[in-house]
C-alpha positions in Angstrom: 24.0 23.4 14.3 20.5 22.4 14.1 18.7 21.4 17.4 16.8 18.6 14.8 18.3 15.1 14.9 16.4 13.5 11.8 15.3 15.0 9.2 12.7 12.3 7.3 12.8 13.2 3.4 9.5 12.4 2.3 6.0 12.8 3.8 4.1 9.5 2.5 3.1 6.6 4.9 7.0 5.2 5.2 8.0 8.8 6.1 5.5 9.8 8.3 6.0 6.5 10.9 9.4 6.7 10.5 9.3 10.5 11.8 6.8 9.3 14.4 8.9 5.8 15.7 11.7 8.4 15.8 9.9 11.1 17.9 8.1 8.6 20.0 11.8 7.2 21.1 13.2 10.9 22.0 14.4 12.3 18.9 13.8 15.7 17.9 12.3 14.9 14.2 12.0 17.0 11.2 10.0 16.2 7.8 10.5 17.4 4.5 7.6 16.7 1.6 6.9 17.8 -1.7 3.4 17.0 -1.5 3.2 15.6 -5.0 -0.5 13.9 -5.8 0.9 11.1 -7.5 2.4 9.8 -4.2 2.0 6.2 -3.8 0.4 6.6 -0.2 -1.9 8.6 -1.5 -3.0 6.9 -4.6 -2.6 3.0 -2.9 -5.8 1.0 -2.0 -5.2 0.4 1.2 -4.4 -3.6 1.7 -2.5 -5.0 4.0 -2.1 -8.1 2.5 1.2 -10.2 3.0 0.3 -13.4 1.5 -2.3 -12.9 -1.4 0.0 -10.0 -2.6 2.4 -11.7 -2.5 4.3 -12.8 -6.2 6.8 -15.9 -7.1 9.9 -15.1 -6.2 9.0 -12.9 -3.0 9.5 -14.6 0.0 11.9 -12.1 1.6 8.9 -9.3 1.1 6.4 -11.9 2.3 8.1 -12.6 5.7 8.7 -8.9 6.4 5.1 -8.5 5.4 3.8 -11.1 8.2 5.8 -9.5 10.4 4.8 -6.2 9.4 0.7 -7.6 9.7 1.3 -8.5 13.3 2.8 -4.7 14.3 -0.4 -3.1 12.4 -3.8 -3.8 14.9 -1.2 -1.9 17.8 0.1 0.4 15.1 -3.2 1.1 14.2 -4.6 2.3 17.5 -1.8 4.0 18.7 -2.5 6.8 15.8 -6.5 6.5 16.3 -7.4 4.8 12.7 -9.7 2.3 12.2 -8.6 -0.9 10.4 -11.3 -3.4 7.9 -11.2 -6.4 9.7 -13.3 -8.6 7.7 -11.0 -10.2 5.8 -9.7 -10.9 1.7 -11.5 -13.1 -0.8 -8.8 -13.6 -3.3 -11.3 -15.6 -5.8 -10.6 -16.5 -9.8 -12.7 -16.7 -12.6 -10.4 -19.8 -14.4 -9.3 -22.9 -13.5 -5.9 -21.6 -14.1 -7.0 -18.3 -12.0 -8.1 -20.7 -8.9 -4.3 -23.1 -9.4 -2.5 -19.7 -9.2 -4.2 -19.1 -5.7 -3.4 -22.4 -3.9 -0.6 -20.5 -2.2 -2.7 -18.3 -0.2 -4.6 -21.5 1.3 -7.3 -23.7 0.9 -10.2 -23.2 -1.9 -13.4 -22.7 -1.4 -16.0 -23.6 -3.5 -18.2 -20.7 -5.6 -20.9 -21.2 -3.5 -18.9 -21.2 0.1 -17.4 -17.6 -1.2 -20.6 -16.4 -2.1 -21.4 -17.3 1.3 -19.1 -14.6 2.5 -20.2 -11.9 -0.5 -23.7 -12.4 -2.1 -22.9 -9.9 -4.7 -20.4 -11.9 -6.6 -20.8 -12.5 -10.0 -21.6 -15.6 -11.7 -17.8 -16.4 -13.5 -16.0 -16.5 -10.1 -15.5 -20.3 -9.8 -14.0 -20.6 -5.7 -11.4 -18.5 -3.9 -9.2 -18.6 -0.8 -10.2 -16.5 2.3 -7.4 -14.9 5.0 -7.3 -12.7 7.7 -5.3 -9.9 5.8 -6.8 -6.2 7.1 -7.3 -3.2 5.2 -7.1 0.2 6.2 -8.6 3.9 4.1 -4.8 4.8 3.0 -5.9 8.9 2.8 -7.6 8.3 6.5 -4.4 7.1 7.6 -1.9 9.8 6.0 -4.4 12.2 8.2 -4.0 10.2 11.1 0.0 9.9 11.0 0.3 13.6 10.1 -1.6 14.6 13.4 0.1 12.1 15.4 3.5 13.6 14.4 2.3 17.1 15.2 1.0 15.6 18.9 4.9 13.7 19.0 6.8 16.7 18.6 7.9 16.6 14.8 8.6 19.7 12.3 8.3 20.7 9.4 11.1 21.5 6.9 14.1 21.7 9.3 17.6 20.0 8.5 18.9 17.8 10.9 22.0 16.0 11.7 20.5 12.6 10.0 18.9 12.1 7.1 16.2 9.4 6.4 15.3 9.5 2.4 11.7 7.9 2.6 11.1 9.7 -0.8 9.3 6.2 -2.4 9.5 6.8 -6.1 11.4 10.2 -5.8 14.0 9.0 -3.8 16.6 7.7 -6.6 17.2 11.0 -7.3 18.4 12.0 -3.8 21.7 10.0 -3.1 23.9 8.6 -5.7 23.6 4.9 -4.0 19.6 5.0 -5.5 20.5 6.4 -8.9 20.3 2.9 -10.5 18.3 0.9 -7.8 15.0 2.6 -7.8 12.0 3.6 -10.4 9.3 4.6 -10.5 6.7 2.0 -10.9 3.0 3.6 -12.7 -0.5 2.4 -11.5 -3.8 4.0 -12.4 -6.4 3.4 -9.9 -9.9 4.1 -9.7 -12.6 5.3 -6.8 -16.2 4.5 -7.2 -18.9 6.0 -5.0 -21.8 4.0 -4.3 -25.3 5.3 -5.7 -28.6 4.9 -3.8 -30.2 1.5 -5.4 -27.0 0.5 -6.1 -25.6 -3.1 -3.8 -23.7 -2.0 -1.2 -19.7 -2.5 -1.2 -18.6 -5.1 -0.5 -17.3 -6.4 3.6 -14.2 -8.3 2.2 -11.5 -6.7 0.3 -11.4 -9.1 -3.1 -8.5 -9.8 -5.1 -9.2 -11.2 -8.0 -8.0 -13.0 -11.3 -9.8 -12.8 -14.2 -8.7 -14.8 -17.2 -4.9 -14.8 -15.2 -5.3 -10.5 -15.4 -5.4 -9.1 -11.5 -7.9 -6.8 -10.5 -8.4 -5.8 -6.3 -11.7 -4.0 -5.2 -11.0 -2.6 -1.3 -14.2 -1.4 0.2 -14.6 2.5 1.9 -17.5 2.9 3.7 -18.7 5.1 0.5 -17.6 3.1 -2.4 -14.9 1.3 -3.3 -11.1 1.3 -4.5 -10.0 -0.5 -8.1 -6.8 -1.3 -8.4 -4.4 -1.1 -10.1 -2.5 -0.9 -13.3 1.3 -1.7 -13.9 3.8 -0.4 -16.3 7.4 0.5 -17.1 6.8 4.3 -18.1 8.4 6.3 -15.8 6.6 9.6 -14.3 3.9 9.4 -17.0 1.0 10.8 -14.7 -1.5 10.4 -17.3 -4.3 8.2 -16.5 -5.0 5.7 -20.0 -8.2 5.1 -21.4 -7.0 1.4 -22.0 -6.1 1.5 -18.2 -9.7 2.5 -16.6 -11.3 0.3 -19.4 -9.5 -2.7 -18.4 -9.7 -2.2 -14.3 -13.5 -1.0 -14.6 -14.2 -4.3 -17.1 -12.5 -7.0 -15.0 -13.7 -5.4 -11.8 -17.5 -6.0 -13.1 -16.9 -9.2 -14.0 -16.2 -9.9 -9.8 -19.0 -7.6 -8.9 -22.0 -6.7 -11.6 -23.5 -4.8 -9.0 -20.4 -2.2 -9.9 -22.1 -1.1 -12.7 -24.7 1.3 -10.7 -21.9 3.2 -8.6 -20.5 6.4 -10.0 -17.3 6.8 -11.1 -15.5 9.6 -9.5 -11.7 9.6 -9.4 -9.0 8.2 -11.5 -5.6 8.9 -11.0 -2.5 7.6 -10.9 0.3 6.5 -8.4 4.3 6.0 -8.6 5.4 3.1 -6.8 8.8 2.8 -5.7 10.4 -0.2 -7.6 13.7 -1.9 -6.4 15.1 -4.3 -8.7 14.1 -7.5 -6.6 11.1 -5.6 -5.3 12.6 -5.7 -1.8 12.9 -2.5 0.7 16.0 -0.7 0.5 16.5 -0.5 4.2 20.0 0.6 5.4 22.9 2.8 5.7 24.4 4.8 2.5 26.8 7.1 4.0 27.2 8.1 8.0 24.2 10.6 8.4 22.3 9.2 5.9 19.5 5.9 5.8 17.4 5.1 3.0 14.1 3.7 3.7 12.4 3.0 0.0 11.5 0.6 -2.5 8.6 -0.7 -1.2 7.2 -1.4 -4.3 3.5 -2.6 -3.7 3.9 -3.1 -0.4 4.3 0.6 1.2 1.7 0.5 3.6 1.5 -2.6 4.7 5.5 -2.7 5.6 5.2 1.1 7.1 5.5 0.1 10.9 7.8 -2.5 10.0 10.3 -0.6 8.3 9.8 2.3 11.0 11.4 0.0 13.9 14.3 -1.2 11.3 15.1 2.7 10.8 14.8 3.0 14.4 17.3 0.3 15.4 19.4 2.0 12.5 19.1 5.0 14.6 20.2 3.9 17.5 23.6 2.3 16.0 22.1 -0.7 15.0 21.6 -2.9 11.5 18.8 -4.0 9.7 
C-alpha cells in the first residue's frame, strides 16, 4: 500500500490548498495535474470579491465567500503572496447599471468615485466602494506550489484518499459529477501598460456598462479584463466578438486603456454546478469532491481547504 494518504486530483488554486491544509495538519499528500492552460486558476483575474460578485439568487456562495474573505489576509501570508489591498469600485454607466449595484452598499456620486480613480471616464455616473482584496492569481499558483514542496507534498503518487479538485475536468472523474458539473468558457484579456500611457489603476473596478459586466484588476504592469461567459463546452478558442466586446466596454470605464498594449488573450473553464454552489463532500468512502466553484475559485480556496480538512478528519461539511 502506498505510504501517501491523499492524493489531491487537480493542481489549480482549490487543489493546491487543499494538498497544503492537508500537509500542514500531518498527512502525507500527493498531487496529481494535467497542467492544462485553460485552467481556471490560471486564466482568472484574481478578485476576491464576495459581495460585488456576487448574483441574485447566491446567497449560500456569498456567505461562504465572507467567510472565505476573512481566512485570506492569514492565508495570504502564510504562503508569502502579496494581496491588493486598495479596494473595488464597482461603478455603472446607467441609471439602471447604478439600481443593480445598491446591494453592494451605498452610492457614491461620479465625482466621489473619481475621487478614488482620476482616470475614469466620463459615462460612469457613481459606484459603490468595499474592502474586497485582490490577489495576481499566476503569483499565487507559484506561491502555493512552493509552499506544498516546503510542506512535504508529492507529485503523482496514489494514495489511500482521493480529493477530485479537477474544477472543470472533474465531471469526468466520478460518476456522482457526470451530470452536476460543466464546464463554464470565459475569454479574458491582459494589457501591459505602455510608457505615456496612465497608469493602472489602485482599485480593482467592476463595472456595468449599459447592464453588460466588464472587471479590470490591476498588476503592477497592466491590467486584467475580464471575462466572457457562455455555454460552449471546451471550446478554447478565443472569439473575436469576445475581445471586441471586453476591450470596448473596458474603454468606456477607463479611456486611458486605449494606450496599453494588448498582449494575451485566452481563455478559462470555469467549473459550473447547477446552482453555482461548491460541490464540497463525500461521494464514496475514499473519495471527496472539492469543485464547482464557478466564479468563485479563488476567493473560496482557503475556505474550501478547511471544509476538506474537517472531511478528512471524519467530519461533514
Amino acid at each position: 500500500m502506498s505510504t501517501v494518504e491523499v492524493t489531491v486530483l487537480g493542481g489549480g488554486v482549490i487543489g493546491l490548498s487543499v494538498a497544503l491544509f492537508a500537509a500542514r495538519a500531518g498527512y502525507s499528500v500527493s498531487v496529481s495535474d494535467l497542467g492544462s492552460p485553460h485552467a481556471g486558476s490560471r486564466v482568472a483575474g484574481g478578485m476576491l470579491a464576495p459581495l460585488t460578485e456576487a448574483w441574485p439568487g447566491e446567497e449560500a456562495v456569498v456567505a461562504q465567500g465572507v467567510e472565505a474573505l476573512a481566512m485570506w489576509p492569514e492565508f495570504a501570508a502564510s504562503i508569502g503572496v502579496e494581496l491588493f489591498t486598495a479596494g473595488t469600485l464597482a461603478v455603472g454607466t446607467s441609471p439602471g447599471d447604478l439600481t443593480d449595484l445598491r446591494h453592494a452598499g451605498e452610492l457614491l456620486t461620479s465625482r466621489e468615485v473619481r475621487a478614488f480613480e482620476p482616470s475614469l471616464g466620463p459615462a460612469v455616473r457613481g459606484g459603490v466602494r468595499t474592502s474586497d482584496l485582490a490577489v495576481d492569481n499566476r503569483l499565487l499558483l507559484s506561491a502555493l506550489w512552493k509552499a506544498c514542496v516546503e510542506a512535504g507534498v508529492q507529485s503523482d503518487v496514489d494514495g489511500r484518499v482521493r480529493v477530485i479538485a479537477a474544477g472543470a475536468w472533474s465531471a469526468g472523474l466520478h460518476p456522482a459529477l457526470r451530470d452536476v458539473i460543466r464546464p463554464v468558457k470565459g475569454e479574458i484579456l491582459r494589457l501591459t501598460h505602455r510608457p505615456g500611457a496612465l497608469p493602472p489603476p489602485r482599485h480593482t473596478i467592476r463595472a456595468l456598462v449599459q447592464g453588460r459586466a466588464v472587471y479590470l484588476v490591476p498588476r503592477t504592469d497592466g491590467v486584467v479584463v475580464g471575462a466572457t461567459q457562455y455555454e460552449a463546452g471546451f471550446d478554447t478558442d478565443v472569439t473575436v466578438a469576445g475581445v471586441r466586446d471586453l476591450l470596448r466596454d473596458a474603454e468606456v470605464v477607463l479611456p486611458g486603456l486605449a494606450e496599453y498594449a494588448l498582449t494575451e488573450a485566452a481563455v478559462g473553464f470555469r467549473a459550473g454546478s447547477p446552482d453555482n454552489v461548491p460541490v464540497v463532500r463525500e461521494l464514496e468512502p475514499g473519495v471527496i469532491a472539492a469543485t464547482g466553484h464557478h466564479r468563485n475559485g479563488l476567493l473560496l480556496a482557503p475556505h474550501t481547504a478547511r471544509e476538506v480538512l474537517r472531511l478528512l478528519e471524519g467530519g461533514t461539511s
